[in-house]
N, C-alpha and C positions, 0 to 999 in steps of 0.2 A: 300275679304274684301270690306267694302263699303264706298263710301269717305261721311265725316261727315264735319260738319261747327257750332261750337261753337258761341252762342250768348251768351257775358258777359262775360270779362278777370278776377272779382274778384277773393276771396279768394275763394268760391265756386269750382270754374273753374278750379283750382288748384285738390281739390279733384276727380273730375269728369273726371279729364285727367288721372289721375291713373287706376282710377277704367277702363278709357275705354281703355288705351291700355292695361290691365291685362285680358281683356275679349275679344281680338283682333278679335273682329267682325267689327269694323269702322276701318276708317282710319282719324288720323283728318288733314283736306287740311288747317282749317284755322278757326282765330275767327274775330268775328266780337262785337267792343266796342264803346269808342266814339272816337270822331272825331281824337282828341291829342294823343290819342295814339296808330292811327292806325301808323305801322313798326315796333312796341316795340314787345319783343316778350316773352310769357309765357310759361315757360319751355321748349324751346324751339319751340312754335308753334308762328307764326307770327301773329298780329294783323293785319288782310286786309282790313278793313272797316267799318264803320258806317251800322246802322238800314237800314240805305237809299239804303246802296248798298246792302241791301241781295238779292232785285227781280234779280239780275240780275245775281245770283249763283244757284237759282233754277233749278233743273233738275229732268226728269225721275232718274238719278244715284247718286243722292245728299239728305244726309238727316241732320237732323239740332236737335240739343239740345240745350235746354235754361238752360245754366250755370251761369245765376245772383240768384243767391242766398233769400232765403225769410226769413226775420227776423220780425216777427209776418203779415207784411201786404200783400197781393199775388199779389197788383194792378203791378206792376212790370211785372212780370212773367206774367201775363193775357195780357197783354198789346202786346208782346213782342210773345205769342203763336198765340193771335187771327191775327196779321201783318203774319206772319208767313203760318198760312191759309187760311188767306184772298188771301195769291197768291200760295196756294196750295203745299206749300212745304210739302215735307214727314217728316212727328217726327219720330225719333230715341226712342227706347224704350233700355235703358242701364240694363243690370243687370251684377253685379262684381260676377264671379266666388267664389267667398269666400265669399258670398250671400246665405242662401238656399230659394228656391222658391218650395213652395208644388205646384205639378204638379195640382192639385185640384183648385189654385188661377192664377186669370187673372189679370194683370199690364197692366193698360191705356199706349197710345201712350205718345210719349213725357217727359215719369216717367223715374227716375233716381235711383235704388237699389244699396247702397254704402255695402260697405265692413263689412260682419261679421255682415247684418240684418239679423234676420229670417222671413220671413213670411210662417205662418202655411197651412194648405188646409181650403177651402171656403172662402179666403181673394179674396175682387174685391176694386184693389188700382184702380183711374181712372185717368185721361190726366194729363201729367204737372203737375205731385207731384216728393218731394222728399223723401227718406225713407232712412234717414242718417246712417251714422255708428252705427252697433250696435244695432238699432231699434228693439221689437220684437211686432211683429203682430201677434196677435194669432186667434185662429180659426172662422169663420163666421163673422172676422169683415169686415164694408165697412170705405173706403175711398173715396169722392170723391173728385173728378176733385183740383187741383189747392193748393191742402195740403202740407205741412212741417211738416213730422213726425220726429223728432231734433234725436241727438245723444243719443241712449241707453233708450228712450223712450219707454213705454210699453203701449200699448193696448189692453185690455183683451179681451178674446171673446164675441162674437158677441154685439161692442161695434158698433156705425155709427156717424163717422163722417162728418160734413156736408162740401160743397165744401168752399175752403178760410182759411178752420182754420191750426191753428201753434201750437205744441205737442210742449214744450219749453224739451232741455234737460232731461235725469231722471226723469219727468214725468211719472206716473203711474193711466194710467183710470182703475175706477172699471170696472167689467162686465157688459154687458148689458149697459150701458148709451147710453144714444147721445148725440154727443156735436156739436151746434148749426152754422152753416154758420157763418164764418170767426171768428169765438172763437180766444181764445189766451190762453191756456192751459200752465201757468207760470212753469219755468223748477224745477225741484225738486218737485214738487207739487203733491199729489194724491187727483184724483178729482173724485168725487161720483156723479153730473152730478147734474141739479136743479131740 
């Protein structure tokens, strides 16, 4: 197993920690939140430090997931991936055992597949997305970079979503659309694209 390092203690962080010890490929050594509450600890994993102190966790043997959560905007998240590889840390690529992943589809670095998603074959999720509980990705869609595909959300096939955007809960795209760089795709909604 490989030691891992959590960025962002929220509610997120919380799901992300199940999911990855039920997938026991990481180990997580530690997160890192703000300043206040680094010693506190989430479910039982310790908070060790601030943004500031990640350069100095980085290793050939250390890999890092961004567990702050995106609620329609990604600037967060991008912010927090590009520090990240600006000092060359390795992303962790999470998928939850109780996940299926068509051997046919590729999952960016840094992406997080929560419990009881589908995604179908010829899916390309890319960097630093989340693809929540339930989510179902169906066949030839894209994803890219920096997406919030929400709880139980469906994407039809060969739909493309552009990098930034937020699939709100129960959401349902038609086939075929594209929806545009940083959308906001309201939950319960089925959208036919413009």
């Amino acid at each position: 197993m490989m030691d891992l390092y959590l960025v962002g203690g929220g509610g997120h962080c919380h799901s992300c920690i199940d999911v990855i010890e039920l997938e026991k490929k990481y180990i997580i050594k530690g997160i890192f939140d703000k300043k206040e509450n680094i010693n506190k600890e989430i479910l039982g994993y310790k908070i060790i430090g601030s943004d500031e102190d990640i350069p100095e966790y980085i290793s050939l043997n250390s890999y890092f997931l961004i567990t702050v959560g995106q609620i329609k905007s990604p600037k967060i998240r991008i912010k927090i991936f590009e520090n990240l590889k600006k000092h060359n840390a390795q992303m962790a690529t999470v998928v939850s055992p109780r996940a299926y992943v068509s051997k046919y589809s590729k999952i960016g670095e840094g992406s997080i597949i929560l419990h009881d998603s589908l995604i179908n074959s010829n899916v390309a999720v890319g960097m630093n997305c989340i693809v929540n509980t339930k989510a179902l990705i169906e066949h030839d869609a894209i994803i890219e970079n920096d997406c919030h595909i929400s709880t139980a959300a469906v994407v039809n096939g060969n739909c493309h979503i552009e990098a930034g955007s937020f699939i709100g809960s129960n959401a349902v795209l038609k086939e075929c659309i594209r929806v545009a760089a940083r959308s906001i795709v309201p939950a319960g909604s089925f959208y036919r694209g413009k």
